[in-house]
C-alpha positions as CSV (number, residue, x, y, z in Angstrom):
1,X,-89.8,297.1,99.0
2,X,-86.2,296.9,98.6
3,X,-84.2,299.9,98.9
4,X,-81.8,298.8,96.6
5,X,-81.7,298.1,92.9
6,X,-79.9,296.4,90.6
7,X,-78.3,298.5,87.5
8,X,-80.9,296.2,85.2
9,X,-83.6,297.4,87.1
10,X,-81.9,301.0,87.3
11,X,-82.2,301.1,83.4
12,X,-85.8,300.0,84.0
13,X,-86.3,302.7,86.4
14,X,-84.6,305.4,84.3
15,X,-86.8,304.5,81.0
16,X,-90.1,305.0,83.1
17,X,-88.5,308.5,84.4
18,X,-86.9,307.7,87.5
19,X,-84.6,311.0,88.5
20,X,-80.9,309.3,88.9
21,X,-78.1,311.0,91.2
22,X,-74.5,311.2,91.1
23,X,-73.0,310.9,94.3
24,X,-69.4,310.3,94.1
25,X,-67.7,311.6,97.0
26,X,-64.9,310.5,98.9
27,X,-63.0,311.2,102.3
28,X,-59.5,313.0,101.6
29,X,-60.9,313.3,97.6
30,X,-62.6,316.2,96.2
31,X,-62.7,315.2,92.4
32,X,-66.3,313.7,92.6
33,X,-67.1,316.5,90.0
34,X,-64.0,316.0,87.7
35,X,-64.9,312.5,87.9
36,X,-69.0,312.9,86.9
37,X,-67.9,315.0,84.0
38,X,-65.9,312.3,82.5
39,X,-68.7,309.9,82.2
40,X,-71.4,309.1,84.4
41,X,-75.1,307.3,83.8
42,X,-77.2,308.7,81.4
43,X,-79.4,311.5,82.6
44,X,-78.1,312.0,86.2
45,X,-77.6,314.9,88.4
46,X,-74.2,315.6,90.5
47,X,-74.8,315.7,94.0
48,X,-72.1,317.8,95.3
49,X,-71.9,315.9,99.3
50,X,-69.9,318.4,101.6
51,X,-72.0,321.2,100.0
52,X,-75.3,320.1,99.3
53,X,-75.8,316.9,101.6
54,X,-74.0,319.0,104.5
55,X,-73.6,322.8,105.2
56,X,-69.9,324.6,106.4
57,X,-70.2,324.4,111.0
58,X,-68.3,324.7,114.2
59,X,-66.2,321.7,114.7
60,X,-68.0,321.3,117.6
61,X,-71.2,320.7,114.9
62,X,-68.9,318.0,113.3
63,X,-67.3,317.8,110.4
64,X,-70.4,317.0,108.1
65,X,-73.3,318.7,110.0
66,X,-76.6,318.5,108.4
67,X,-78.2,321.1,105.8
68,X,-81.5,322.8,106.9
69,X,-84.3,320.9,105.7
70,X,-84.7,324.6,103.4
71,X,-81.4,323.8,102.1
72,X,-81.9,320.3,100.9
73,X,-85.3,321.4,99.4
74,X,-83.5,324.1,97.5
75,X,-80.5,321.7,96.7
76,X,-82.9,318.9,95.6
77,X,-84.9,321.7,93.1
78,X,-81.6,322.0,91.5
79,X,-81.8,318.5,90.6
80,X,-84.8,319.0,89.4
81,X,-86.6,316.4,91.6
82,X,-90.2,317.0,91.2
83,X,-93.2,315.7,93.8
84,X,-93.7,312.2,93.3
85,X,-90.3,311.1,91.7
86,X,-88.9,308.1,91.6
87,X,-85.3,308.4,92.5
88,X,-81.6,306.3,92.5
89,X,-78.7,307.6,94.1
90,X,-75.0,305.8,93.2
91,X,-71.3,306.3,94.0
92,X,-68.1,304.6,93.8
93,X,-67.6,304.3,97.4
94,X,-69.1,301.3,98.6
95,X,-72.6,303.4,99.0
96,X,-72.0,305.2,101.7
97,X,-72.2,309.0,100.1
98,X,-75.1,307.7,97.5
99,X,-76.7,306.3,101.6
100,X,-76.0,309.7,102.7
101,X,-78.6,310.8,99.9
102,X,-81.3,308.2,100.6
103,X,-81.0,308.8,104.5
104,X,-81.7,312.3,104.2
105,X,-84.1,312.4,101.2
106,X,-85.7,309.4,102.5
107,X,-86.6,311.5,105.8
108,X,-87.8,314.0,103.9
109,X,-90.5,312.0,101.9
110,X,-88.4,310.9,98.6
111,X,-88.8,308.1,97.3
112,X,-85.2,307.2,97.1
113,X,-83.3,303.4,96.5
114,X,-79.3,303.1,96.2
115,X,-77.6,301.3,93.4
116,X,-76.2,297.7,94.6
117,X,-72.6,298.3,93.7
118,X,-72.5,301.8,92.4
119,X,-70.8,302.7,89.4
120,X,-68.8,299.4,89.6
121,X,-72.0,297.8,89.0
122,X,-73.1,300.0,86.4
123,X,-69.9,299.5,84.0
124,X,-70.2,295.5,85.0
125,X,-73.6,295.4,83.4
126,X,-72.6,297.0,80.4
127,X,-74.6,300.5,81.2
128,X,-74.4,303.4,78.9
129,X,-72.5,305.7,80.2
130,X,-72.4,309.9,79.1
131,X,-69.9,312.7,79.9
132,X,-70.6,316.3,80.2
133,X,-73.1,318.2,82.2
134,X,-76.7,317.7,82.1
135,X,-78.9,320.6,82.3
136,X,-82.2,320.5,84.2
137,X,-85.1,322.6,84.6
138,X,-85.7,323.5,88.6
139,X,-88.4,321.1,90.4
140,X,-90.6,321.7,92.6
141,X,-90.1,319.2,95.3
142,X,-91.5,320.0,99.3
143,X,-89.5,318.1,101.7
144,X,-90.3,317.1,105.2
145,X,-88.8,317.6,108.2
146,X,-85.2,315.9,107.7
147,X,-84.4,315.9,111.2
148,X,-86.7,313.3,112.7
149,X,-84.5,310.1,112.3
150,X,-81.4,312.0,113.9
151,X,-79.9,311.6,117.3
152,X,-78.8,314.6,119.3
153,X,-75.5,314.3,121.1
154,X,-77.1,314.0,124.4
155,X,-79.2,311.6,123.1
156,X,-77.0,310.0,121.6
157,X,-75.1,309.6,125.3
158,X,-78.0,308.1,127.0
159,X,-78.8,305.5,124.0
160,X,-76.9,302.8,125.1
161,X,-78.9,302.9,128.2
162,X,-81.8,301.5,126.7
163,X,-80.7,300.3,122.9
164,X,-77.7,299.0,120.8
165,X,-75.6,302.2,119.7
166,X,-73.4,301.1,117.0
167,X,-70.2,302.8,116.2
168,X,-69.3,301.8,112.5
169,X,-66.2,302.8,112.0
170,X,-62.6,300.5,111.6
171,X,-62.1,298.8,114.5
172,X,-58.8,300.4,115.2
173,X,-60.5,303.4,115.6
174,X,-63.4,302.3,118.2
175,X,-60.5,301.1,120.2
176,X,-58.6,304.0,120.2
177,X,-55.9,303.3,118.4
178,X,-55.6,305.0,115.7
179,X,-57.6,308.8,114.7
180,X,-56.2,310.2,111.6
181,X,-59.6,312.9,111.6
182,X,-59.9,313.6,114.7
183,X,-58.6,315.0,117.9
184,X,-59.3,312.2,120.3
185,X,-59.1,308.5,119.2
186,X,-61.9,306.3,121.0
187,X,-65.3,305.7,121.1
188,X,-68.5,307.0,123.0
189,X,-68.9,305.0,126.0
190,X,-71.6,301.7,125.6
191,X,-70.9,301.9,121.7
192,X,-70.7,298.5,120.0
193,X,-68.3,298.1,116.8
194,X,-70.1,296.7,113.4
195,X,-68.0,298.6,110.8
196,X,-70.5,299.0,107.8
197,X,-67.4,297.2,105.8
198,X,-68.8,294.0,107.3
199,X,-72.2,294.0,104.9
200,X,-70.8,294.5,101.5
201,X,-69.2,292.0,99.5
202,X,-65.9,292.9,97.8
203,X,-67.8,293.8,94.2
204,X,-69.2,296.0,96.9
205,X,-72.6,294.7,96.9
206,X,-75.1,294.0,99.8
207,X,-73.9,290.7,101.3
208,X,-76.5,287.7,101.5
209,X,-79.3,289.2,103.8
210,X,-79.0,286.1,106.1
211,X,-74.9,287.1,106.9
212,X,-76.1,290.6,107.5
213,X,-78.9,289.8,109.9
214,X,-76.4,287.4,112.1
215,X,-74.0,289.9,111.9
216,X,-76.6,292.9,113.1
217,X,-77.8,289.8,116.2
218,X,-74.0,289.3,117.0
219,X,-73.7,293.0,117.8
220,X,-77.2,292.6,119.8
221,X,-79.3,294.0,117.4
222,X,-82.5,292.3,116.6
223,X,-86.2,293.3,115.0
224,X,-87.9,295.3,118.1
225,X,-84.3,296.4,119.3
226,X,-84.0,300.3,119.9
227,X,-80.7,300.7,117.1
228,X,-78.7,303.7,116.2
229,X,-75.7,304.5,114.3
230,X,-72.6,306.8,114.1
231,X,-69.2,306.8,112.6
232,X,-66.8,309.8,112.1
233,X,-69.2,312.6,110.6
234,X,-72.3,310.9,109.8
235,X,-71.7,309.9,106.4
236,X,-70.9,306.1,106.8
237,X,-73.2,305.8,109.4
238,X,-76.0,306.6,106.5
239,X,-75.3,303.1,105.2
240,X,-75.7,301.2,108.1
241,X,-79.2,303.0,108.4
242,X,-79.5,301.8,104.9
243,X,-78.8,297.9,105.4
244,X,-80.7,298.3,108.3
245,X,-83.7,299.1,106.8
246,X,-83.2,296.2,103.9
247,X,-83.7,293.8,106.8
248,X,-86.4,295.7,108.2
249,X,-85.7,297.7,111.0
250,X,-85.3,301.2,111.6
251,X,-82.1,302.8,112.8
252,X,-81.7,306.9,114.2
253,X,-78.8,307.8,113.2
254,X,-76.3,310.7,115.3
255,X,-75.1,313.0,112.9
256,X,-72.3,315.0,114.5
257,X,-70.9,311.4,114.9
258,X,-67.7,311.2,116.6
259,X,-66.0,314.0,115.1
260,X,-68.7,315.8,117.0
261,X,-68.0,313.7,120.3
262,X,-64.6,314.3,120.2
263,X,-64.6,317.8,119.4
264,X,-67.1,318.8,122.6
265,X,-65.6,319.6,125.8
266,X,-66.4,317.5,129.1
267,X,-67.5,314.1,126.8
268,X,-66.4,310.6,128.1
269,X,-63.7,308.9,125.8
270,X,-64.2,305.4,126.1
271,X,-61.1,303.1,124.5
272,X,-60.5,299.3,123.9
273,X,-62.8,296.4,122.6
């Protein structure tokens, strides 16, 4: 099963009572909301990302550290996802906060997909589109443990030691270069650079599987490969988890990312290609 749908087979999805999220975020942009209330697809929910797919840490935590698995439960009751839901989580972002959503509900036992091209796609198609709030009743959803699909920043120092750890992020950055986040530029040491950028095509879309996957073998990841991801806070890292998966394979993912990294005393800075 694809973890990606169409906005055709969104509007499919949402006639049979598929739950629909609104996940419009944006680094250095905090008018997701502003944006959702001017017109957004039928019937969803807005997912509010540095509130409700995060919670407020140390910088030594990172600079989007996970929510409690309690936290996402009660966030995702205020959606009013119920047991059993079919779900579809979208942005306008190239998918990487609506991937934020399906990585985490995902581990937690949601049946979750993505939107191929967000809300690009959605007005492309000719999708109704409705402004305003939407008022839900609570749901009753029981997550699982969202934790088990994370790397630990230990871990993720020993991974290149026995799989590929990819660092996702602009390649300026992985070289050290350039850090406008951060307070060290670099990347951890044995990282390999496949910026998520690389999979979507400029409507934003999943490129042709087949590009992907020799992109992925290129960086030395293959099916049976040990693969993990991180990128500045553990957002855009979700989406190479996410494309991942569409070719089969299963990717951990290090959520402190390098904002973490950087931000922890005593950790090897690595720099170049």
């Amino acid at each position: 099963m694809s973890h990606l749908v169409s906005a055709r087979e969104l509007s499919d999805l949402i006639a049979a009572g598929a739950r629909v999220l609104d996940v419009r975020w944006q680094l250095g942009r905090d008018d997701g909301r502003e944006q959702y209330l001017e017109g957004h697809i039928p019937g969803a929910v807005y997912v509010d990302l540095p509130t409700e797919l995060s919670r407020p840490g140390r910088a030594d935590e990172g600079r989007h550290p996970l929510p409690t698995t309690q936290q996402l439960q009660d966030a995702a009751r205020s959606w009013s996802l119920d047991p059993g839901d079919v779900v579809v989580a979208y942005d306008d972002a190239g998918g990487a906060a609506a991937a934020r959503a399906w990585w985490l509900l995902r581990q937690g036992g949601v049946d979750i997909r993505v939107l191929d091209g967000g809300w690009a796609a959605w007005q492309a198609a000719g999708g109704d589109v409705e402004a305003g709030s939407v008022e839900f009743s609570a749901g009753t959803v029981t997550l699982d443990d969202i934790t088990r699909g994370t790397l630990t920043i230990d871990e993720a120092a020993a991974f290149p030691e026995t799989g590929v750890l990819l660092d996702v992020r602009a390649p300026e950055r992985f070289r050290g270069e350039s850090e406008p986040l951060d307070p060290v530029a670099g990347h951890i040491p044995g990282a390999v650079n496949l910026p998520t950028t690389t999979h979507l095509a400029p409507d934003g879309t999943l490129r042709d599987l087949d590009e992907v996957r020799q992109a992925f073998a290129d960086a030395g990841v293959a099916e049976g490969t040990p693969v993990a991801a991180y990128c500045g806070s553990g957002v855009t890292a979700a989406h190479t988890a996410l494309v991942l998966a569409e070719l089969g394979i299963d990717a951990k993912v290090f959520p402190g990312s390098w904002s973490q990294w950087s931000n922890t005393p005593g950790r090897p800075i690595a720099t170049g290609a």
